[in-house]
C-alpha positions as CSV (number, residue, x, y, z in Angstrom):
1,X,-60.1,-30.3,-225.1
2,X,-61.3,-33.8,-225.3
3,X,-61.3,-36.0,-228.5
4,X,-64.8,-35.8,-230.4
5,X,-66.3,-38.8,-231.3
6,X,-68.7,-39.3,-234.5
7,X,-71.8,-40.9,-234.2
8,X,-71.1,-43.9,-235.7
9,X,-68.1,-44.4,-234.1
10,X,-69.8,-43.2,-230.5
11,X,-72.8,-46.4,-231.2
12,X,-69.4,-49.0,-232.0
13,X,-68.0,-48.2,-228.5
14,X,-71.4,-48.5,-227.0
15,X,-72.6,-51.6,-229.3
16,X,-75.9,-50.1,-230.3
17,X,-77.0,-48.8,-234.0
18,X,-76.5,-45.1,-234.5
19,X,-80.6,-45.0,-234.6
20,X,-80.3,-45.8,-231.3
21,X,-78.0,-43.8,-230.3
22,X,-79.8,-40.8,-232.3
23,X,-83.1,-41.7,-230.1
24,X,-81.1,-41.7,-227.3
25,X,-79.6,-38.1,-227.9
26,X,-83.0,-36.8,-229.0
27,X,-84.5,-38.2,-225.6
28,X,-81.7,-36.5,-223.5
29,X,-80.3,-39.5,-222.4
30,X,-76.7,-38.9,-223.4
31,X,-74.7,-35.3,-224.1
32,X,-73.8,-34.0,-227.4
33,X,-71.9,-31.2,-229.4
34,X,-73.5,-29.5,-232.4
35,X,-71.9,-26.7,-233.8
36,X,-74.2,-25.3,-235.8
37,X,-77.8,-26.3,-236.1
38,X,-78.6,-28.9,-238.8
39,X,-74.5,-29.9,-238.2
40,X,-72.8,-32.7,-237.4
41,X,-73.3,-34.3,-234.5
42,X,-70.4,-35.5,-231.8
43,X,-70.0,-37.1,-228.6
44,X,-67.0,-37.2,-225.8
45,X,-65.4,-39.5,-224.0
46,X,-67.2,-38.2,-220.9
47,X,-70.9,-38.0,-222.6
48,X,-70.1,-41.9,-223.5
49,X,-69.1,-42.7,-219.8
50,X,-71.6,-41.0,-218.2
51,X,-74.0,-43.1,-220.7
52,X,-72.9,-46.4,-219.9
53,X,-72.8,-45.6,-215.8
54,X,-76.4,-44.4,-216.0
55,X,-77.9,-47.7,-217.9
56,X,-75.6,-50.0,-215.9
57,X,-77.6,-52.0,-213.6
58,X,-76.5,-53.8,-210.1
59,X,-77.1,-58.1,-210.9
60,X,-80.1,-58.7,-208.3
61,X,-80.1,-61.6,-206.1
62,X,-82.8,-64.1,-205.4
63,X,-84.5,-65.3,-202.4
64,X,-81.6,-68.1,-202.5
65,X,-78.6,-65.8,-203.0
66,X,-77.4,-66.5,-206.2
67,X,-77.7,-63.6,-208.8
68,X,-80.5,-63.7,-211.4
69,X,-80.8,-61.7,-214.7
70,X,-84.1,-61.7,-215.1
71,X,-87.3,-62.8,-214.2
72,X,-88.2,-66.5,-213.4
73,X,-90.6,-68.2,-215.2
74,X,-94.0,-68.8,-213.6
């Protein structure tokens, strides 16, 4: 059985506030355990993996070939 994580330990790893991280849980966007309803909420190792792989993002390349991060200004 894997290690359960708190919440506010589980935003620390991730660098978000545990708001966040509660909006992203109630959204579906990252697994949880709940025991009973109304409980305490944790997270594992895996739920946090599988988080960051699905809101990392490939750096896009311009028209010249070097990477950009964003948009360029008009």
């Amino acid at each position: 059985m894997q290690n359960l994580i708190t919440r506010k330990e589980a935003a620390r790893l991730l660098g978000i506030s545990v708001k966040t991280l509660d909006l992203a849980r109630e959204s579906g966007a990252i697994a949880y355990v709940q025991f009973v309803e109304n409980g305490c909420v944790y997270f594992t190792e895996n739920a946090i993996d599988e988080y960051i792989a699905k809101n990392t993002y490939k750096v896009k390349v311009s028209d010249d070939g070097r990477p950009t991060y964003r948009r360029r200004r008009s």
